[in-house]
matplotlib code that plots the C-alpha trace (Angstrom):
import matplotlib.pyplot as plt

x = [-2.3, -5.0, -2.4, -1.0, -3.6, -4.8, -1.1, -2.3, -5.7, -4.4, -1.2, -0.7, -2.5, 0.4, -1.7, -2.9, -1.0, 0.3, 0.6, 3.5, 1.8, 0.9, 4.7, 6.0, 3.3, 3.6, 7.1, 6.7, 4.7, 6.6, 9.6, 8.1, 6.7, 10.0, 11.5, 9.3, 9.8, 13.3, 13.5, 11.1, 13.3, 16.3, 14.6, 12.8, 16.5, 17.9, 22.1, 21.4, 18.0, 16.5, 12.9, 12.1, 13.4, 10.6, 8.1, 10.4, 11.3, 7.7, 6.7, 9.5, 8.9, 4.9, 5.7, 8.4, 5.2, 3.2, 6.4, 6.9, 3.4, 3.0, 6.2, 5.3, 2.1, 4.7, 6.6, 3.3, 2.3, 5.3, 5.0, 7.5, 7.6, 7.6, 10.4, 12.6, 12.4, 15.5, 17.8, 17.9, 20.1, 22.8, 25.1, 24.9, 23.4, 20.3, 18.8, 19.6, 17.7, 14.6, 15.0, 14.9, 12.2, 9.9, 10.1, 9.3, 5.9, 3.5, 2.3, -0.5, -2.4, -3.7, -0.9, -0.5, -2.0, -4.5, -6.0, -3.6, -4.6, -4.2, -7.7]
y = [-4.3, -5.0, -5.2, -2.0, -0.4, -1.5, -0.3, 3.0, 3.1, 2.3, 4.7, 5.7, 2.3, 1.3, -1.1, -4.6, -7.4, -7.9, -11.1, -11.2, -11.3, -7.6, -6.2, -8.4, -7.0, -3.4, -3.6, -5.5, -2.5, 0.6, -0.6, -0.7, 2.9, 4.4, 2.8, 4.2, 7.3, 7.4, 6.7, 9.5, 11.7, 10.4, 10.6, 13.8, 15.6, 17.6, 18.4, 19.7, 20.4, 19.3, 20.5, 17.1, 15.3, 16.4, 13.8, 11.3, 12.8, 13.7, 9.7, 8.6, 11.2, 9.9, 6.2, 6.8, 6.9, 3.7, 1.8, 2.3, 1.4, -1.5, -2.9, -2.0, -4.2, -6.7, -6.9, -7.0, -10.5, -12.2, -10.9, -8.1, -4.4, -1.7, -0.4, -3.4, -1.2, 0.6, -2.6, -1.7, 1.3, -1.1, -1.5, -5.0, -6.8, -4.7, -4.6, -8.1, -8.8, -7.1, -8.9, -12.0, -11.0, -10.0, -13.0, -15.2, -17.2, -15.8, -16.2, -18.6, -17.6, -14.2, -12.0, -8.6, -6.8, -8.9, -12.2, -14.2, -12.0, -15.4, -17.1]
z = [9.0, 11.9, 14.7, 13.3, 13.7, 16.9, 18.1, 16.9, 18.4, 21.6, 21.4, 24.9, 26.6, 29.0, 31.1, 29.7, 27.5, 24.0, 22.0, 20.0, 17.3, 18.0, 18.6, 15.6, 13.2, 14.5, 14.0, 10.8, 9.4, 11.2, 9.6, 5.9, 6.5, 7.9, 5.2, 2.5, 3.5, 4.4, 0.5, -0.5, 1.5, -0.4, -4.1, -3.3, -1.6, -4.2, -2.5, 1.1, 0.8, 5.0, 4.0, 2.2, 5.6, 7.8, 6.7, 7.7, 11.0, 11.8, 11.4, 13.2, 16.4, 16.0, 16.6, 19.7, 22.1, 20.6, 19.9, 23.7, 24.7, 23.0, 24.5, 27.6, 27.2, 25.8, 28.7, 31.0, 29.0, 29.9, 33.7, 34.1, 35.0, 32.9, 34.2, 32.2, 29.4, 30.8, 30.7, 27.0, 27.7, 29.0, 25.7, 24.2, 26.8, 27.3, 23.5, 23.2, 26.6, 25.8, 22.3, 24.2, 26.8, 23.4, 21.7, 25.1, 25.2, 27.2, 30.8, 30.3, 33.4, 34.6, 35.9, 37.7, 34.0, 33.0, 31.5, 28.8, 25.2, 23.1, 25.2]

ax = plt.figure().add_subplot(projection="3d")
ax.plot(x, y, z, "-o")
ax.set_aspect("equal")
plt.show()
């Protein structure tokens, strides 16, 4: 729960490194809580009732901007632009790219963003 919340706390930090230990746990955790209440939404919908979705829809617009940051920062530790994030709008190749680029080691020297986050 501590990397969650350090994802949180730095929400719109774009400059720096993250471990993956930070992305993985973040993502870990975001899942279980969309998930949650995705299924409060479901047991709570009565028919077509929407009212019981906005919840659900207000969690998943709040994360959009740290989900981004902090794989930004991810992309910084293993010494590439932020701009890579846009190779995930290629279909198929893209996601599975970044996917690849997230779960690389990082740079064990200092880079363009920073000192390694694991010393």
């Amino acid at each position: 729960m501590y990397w969650y919340l350090k994802v949180l706390k730095q929400y719109s930090d774009f400059n720096g490194r993250a471990r993956r230990t930070e992305i993985w746990m973040f993502t870990f955790f975001n899942m279980i809580f969309m998930i949650v209440a995705v299924f409060v939404w479901f047991i709570s919908s009565s028919s077509l009732e929407t009212l019981s979705l906005i919840p659900a829809a207000i969690y998943i617009l709040a994360m959009i901007i740290p989900s981004l940051a902090v794989t930004v920062r991810r992309l910084h530790d293993v010494g590439k632009s932020e701009w890579m994030c846009l190779i995930s709008l290629i279909p198929i190749i893209g996601p599975i790219w970044i996917l690849i680029l997230l779960c690389t080691d990082s740079d064990s020297e200092e880079n363009n963003w920073g000192a390694n986050p694991k010393i």
